[in-house]
Backbone as a chain_set.jsonl record, in Angstrom:
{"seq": "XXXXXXXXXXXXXXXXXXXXXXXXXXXXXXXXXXXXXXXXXXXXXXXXXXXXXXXXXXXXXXXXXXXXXXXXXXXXXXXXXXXXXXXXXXXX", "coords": {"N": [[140.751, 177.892, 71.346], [143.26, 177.798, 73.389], [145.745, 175.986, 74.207], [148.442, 174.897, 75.531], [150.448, 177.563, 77.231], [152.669, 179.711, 77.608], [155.338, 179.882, 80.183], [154.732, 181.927, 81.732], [152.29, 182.868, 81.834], [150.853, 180.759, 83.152], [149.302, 181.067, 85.395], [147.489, 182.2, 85.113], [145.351, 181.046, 83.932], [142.814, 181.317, 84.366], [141.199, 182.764, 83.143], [141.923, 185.562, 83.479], [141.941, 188.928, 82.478], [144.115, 189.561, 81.242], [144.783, 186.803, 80.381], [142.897, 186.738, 78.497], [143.04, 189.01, 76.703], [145.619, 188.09, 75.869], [144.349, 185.45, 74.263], [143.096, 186.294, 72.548], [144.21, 188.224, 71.131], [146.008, 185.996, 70.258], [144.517, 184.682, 68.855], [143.34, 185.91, 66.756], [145.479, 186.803, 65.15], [146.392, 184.196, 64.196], [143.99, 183.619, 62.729], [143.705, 186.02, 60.741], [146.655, 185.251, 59.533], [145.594, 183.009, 58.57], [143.926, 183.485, 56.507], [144.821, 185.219, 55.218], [146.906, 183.235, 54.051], [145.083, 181.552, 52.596], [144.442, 183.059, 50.396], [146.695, 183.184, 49.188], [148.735, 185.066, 49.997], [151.173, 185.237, 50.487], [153.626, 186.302, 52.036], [152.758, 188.114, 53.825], [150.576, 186.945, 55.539], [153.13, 184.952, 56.489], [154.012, 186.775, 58.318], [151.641, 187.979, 59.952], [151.478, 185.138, 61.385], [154.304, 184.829, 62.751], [153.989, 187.054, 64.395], [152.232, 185.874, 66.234], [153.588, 183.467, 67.304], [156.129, 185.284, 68.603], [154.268, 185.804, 71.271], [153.607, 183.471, 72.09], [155.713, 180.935, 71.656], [155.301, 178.191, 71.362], [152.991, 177.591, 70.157], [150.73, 175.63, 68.242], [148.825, 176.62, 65.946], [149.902, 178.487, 64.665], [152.774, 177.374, 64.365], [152.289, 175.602, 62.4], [150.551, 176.925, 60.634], [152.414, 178.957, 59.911], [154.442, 177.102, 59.037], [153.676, 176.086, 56.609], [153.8, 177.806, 55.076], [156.054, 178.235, 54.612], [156.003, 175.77, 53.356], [154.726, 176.307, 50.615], [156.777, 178.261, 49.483], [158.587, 176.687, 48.922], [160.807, 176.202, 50.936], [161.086, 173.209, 51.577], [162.503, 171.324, 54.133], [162.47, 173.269, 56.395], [159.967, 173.917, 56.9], [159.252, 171.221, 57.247], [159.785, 170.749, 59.736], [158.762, 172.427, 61.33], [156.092, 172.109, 60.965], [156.128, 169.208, 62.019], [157.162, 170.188, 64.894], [154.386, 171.241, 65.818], [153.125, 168.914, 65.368], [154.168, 167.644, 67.695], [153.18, 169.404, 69.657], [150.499, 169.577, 69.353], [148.939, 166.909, 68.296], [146.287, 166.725, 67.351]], "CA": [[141.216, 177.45, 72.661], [144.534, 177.842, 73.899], [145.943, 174.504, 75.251], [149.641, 175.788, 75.667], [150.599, 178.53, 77.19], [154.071, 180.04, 78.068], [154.943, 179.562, 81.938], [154.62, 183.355, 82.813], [150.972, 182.572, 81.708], [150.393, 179.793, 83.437], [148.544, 181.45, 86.803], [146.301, 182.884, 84.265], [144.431, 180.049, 83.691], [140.923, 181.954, 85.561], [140.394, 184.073, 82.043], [141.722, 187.072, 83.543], [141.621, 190.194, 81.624], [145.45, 189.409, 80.391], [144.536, 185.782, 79.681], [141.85, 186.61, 77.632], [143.712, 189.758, 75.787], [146.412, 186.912, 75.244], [143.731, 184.118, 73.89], [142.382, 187.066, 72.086], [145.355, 188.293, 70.234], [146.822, 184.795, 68.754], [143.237, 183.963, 67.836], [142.997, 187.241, 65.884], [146.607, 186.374, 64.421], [146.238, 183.058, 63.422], [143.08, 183.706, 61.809], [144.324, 186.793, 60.055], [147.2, 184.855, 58.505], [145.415, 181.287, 57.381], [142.972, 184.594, 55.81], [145.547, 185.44, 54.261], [147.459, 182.131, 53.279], [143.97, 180.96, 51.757], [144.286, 184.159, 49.586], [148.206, 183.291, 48.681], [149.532, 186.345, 50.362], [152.278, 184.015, 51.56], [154.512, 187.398, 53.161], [151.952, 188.548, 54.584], [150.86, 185.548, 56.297], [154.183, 184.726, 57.475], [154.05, 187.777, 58.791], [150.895, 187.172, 60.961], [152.022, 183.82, 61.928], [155.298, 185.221, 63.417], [153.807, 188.219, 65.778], [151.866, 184.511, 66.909], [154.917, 182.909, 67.838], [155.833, 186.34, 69.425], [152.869, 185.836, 71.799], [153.311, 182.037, 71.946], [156.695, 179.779, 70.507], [154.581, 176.936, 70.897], [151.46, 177.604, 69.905], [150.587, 175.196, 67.451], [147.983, 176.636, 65.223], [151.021, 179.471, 64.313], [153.413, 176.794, 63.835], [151.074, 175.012, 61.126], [150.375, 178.196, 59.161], [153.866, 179.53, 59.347], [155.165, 175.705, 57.815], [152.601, 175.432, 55.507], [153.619, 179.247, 54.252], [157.549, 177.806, 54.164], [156.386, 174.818, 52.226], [154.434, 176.905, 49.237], [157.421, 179.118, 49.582], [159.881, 175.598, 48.636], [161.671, 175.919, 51.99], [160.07, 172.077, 52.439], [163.127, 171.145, 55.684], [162.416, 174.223, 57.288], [158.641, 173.56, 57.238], [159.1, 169.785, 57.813], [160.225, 170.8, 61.206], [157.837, 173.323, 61.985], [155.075, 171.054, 61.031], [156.531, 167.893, 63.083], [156.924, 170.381, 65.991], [153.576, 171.831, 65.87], [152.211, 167.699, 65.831], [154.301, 167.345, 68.955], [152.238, 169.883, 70.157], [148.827, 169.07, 69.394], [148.905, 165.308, 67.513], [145.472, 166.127, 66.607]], "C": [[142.723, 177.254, 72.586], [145.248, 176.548, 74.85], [147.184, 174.741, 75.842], [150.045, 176.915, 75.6], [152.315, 179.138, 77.704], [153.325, 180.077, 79.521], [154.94, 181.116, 82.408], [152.836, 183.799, 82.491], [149.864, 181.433, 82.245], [149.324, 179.671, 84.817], [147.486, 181.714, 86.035], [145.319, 182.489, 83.486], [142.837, 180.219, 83.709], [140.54, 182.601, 84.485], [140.504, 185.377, 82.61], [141.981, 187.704, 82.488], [143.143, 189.829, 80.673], [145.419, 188.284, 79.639], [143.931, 185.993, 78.629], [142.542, 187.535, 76.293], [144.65, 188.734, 74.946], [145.797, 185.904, 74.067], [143.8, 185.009, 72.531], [143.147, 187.597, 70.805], [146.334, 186.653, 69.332], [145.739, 184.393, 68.49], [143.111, 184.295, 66.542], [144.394, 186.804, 64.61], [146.82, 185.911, 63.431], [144.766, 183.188, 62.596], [143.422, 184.765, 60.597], [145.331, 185.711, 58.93], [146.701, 183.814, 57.941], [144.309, 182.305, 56.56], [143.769, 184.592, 54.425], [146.513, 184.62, 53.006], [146.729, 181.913, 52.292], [144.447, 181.725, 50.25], [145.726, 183.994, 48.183], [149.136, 184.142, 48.926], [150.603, 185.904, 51.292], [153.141, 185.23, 52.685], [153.508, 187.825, 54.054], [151.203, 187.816, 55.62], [151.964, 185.028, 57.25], [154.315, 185.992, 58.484], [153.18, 187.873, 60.11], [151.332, 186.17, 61.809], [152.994, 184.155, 62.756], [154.853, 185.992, 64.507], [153.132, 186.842, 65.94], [152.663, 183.995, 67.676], [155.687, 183.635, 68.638], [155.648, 186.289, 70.837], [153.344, 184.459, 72.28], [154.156, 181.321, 71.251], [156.358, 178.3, 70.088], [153.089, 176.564, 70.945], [151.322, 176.843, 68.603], [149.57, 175.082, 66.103], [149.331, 177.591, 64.1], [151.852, 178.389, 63.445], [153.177, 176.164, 62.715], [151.073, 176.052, 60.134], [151.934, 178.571, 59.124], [154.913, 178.568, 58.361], [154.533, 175.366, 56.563], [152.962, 176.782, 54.456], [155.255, 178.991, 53.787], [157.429, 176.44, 53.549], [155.786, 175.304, 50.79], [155.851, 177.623, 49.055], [158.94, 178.019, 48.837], [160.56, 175.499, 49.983], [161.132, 174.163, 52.798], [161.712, 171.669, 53.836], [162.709, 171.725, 56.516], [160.67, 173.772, 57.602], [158.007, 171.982, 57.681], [159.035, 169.801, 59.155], [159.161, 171.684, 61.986], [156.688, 172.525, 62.484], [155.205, 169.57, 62.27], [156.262, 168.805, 64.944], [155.73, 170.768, 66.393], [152.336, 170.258, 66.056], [152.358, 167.417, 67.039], [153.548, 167.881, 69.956], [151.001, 169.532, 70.398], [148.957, 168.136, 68.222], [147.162, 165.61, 66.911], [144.977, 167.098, 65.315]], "O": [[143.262, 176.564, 71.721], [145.138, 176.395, 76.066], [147.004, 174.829, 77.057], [150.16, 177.53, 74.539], [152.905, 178.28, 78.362], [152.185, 180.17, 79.977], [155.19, 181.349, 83.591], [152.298, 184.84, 82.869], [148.677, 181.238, 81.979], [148.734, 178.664, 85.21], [146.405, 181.333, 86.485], [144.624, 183.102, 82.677], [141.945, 179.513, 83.239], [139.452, 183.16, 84.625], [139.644, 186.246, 82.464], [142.272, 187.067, 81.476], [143.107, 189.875, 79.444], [145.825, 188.314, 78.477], [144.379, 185.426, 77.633], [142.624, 187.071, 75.156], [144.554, 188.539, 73.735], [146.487, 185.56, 73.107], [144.42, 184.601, 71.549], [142.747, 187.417, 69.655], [146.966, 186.479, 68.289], [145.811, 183.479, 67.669], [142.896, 183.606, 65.545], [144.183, 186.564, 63.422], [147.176, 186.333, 62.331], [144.795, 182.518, 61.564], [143.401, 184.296, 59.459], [144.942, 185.407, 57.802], [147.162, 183.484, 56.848], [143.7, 181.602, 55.754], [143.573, 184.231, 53.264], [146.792, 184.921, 51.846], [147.196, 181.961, 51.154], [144.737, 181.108, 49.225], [145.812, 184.374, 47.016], [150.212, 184.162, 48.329], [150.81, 186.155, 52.479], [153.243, 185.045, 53.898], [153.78, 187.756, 55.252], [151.332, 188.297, 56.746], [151.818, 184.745, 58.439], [154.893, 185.785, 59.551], [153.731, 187.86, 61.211], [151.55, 186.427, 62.993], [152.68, 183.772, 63.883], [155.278, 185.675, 65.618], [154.087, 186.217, 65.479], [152.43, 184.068, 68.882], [156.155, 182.975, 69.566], [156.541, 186.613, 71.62], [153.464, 184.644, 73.491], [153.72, 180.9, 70.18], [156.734, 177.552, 69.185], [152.37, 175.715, 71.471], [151.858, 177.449, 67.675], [149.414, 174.088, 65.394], [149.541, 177.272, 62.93], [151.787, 178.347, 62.217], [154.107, 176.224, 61.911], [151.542, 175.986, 58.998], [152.54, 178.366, 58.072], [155.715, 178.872, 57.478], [154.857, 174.535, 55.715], [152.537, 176.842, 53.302], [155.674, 179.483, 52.739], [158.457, 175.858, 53.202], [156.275, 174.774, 49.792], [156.092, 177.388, 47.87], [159.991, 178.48, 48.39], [160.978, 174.35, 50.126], [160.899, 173.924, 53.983], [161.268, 172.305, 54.792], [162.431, 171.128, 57.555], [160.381, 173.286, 58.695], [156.931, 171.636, 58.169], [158.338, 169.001, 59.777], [158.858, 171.519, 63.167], [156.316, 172.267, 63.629], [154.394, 169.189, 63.113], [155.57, 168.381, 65.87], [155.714, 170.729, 67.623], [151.219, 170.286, 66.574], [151.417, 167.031, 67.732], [153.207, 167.249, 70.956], [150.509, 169.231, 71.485], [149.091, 168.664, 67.118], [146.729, 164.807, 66.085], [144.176, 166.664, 64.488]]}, "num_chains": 1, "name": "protein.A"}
């Protein structure tokens, strides 16, 4: 489920055919890369995670895997921030 959506998505609330392609594609994404995180395929992952963000700058399942792939990676600031913004998002 998609709780945030960019505002040129925001009519598209009804599950039309674009909504759903939309839901459909950062589901696929974000599952793909935490697939891949699990695995350790950290580039590849970030990689995923990004066409997410793409799609969605504040989609907060993206933001999570992409900080979590820049804190194995040592970049822990850069992923502090990701992570923090991705709570602002969804706190839960």
């Amino acid at each position: 489920i998609i709780t945030y959506l960019p505002a040129e998505f925001q009519k598209e609330r009804t599950m039309s055919p674009l909504f759903v392609s939309v839901a459909d594609d950062l589901s696929n994404l974000n599952t793909l890369g935490g697939q891949l995180l699990a695995q350790d395929k950290l580039d590849e992952a970030a990689v995923e995670f990004k066409k997410a963000l793409k799609i969605n700058r504040n989609d907060s399942v993206a933001l999570a895997g992409y900080a979590e792939v820049l804190r194995r990676k040592g970049k822990l600031e850069e992923a502090a921030q990701l992570f923090e913004k991705a709570l602002m998002i969804n706190p839960r």
